[in-house]
VOFI-244759 format. One record per residue (C-alpha): chain; y, z, x. Coordinates in Angstrom, 2 decimals. Example, Ala and Ser with C-alpha at 12.3 -4.5 7.8 and 13.67 -1.06 7.14 Angstrom:
<volums>
<unit A | v -4.50 | w 7.80 | u 12.30>
<unit A | v -1.06 | w 7.14 | u 13.67>
</volums>
This chain:
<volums>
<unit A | v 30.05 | w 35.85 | u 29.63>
<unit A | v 27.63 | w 35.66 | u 26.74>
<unit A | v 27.45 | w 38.23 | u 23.45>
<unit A | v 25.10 | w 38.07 | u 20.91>
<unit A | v 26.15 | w 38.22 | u 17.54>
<unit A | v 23.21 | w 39.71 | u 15.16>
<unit A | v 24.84 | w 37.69 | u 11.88>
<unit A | v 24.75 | w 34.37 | u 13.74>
<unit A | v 21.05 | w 35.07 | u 15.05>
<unit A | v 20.49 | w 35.63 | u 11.38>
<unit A | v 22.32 | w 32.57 | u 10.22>
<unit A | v 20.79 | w 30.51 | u 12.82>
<unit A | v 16.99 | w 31.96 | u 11.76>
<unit A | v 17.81 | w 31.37 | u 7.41>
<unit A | v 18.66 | w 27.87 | u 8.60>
<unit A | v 15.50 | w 27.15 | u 10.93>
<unit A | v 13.68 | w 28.47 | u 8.09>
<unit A | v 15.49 | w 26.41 | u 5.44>
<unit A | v 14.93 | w 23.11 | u 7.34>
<unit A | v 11.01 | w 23.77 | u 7.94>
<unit A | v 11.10 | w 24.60 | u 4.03>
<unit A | v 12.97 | w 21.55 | u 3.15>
<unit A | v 10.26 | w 19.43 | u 5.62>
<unit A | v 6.89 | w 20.81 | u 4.03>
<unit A | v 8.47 | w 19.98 | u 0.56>
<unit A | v 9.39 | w 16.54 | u 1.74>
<unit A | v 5.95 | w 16.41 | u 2.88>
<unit A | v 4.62 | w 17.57 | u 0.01>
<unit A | v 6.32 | w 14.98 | u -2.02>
<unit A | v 5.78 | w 12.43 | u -0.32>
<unit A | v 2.07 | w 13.04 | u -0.58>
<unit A | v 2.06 | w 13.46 | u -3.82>
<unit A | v 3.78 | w 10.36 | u -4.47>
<unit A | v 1.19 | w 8.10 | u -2.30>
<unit A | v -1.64 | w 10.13 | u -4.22>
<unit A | v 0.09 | w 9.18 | u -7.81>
<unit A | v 0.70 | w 5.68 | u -6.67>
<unit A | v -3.26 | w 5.16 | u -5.44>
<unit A | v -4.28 | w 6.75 | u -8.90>
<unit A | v -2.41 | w 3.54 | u -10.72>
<unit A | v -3.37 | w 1.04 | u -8.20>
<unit A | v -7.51 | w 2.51 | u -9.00>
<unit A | v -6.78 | w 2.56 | u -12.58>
<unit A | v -5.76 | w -1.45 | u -12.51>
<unit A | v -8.20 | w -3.83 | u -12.96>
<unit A | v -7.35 | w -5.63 | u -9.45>
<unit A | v -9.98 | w -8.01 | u -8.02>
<unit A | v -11.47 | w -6.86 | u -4.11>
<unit A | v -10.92 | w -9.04 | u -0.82>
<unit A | v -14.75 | w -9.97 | u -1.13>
<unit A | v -14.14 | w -11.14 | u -4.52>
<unit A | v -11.33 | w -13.21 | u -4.11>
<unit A | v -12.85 | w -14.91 | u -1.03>
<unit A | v -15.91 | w -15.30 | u -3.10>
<unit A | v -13.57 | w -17.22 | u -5.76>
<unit A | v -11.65 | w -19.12 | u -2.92>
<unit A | v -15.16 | w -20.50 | u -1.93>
<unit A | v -16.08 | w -21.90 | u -5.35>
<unit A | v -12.90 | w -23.40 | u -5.92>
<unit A | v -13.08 | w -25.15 | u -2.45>
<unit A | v -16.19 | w -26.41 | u -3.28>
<unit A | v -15.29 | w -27.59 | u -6.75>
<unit A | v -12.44 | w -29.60 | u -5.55>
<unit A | v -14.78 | w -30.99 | u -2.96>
<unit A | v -17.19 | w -32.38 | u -5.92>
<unit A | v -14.34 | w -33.57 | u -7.78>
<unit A | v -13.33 | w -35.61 | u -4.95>
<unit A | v -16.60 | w -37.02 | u -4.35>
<unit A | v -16.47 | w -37.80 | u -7.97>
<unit A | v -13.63 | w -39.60 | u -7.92>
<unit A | v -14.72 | w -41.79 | u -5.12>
<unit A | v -18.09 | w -42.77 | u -6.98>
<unit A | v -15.68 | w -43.35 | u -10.07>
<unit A | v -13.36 | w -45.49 | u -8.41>
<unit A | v -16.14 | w -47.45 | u -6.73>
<unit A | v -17.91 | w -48.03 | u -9.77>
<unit A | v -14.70 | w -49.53 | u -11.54>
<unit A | v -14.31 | w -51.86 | u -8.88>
</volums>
């Protein structure tokens, strides 16, 4: 045998409502947050991928020509 009770349809409905509330601020807050945090990360001065490869590639290729420039050193000591 079932009965409905109008004051726990009621209760039940506030709380449905209070948890969908309590998601869309979470929501809310958490975009917020990764909006904030992207705002600091653009206002750094940080270097891009390309740029750092671009780097990475010089420094390769100056460690090359100071090994080649040790070799032609230590050959011409000899």
């Amino acid at each position: 045998m079932s009965t409905k009770n109008p004051m726990l349809d009621d209760l039940a409905g506030l709380m449905t409502g209070a948890m969908g509330a309590a998601r869309a601020a979470g929501e809310e807050v958490k975009t917020a947050g990764q909006a904030r945090v992207r705002a600091m990360i653009a206002d750094m001065d940080l270097a891009s991928r390309e740029e750092i490869e671009a780097l990475k590639a010089i420094a390769v290729q100056a460690l090359e020509r100071v090994e080649a420039l040790e070799k032609r050193l230590d050959k011409l000591e000899k």
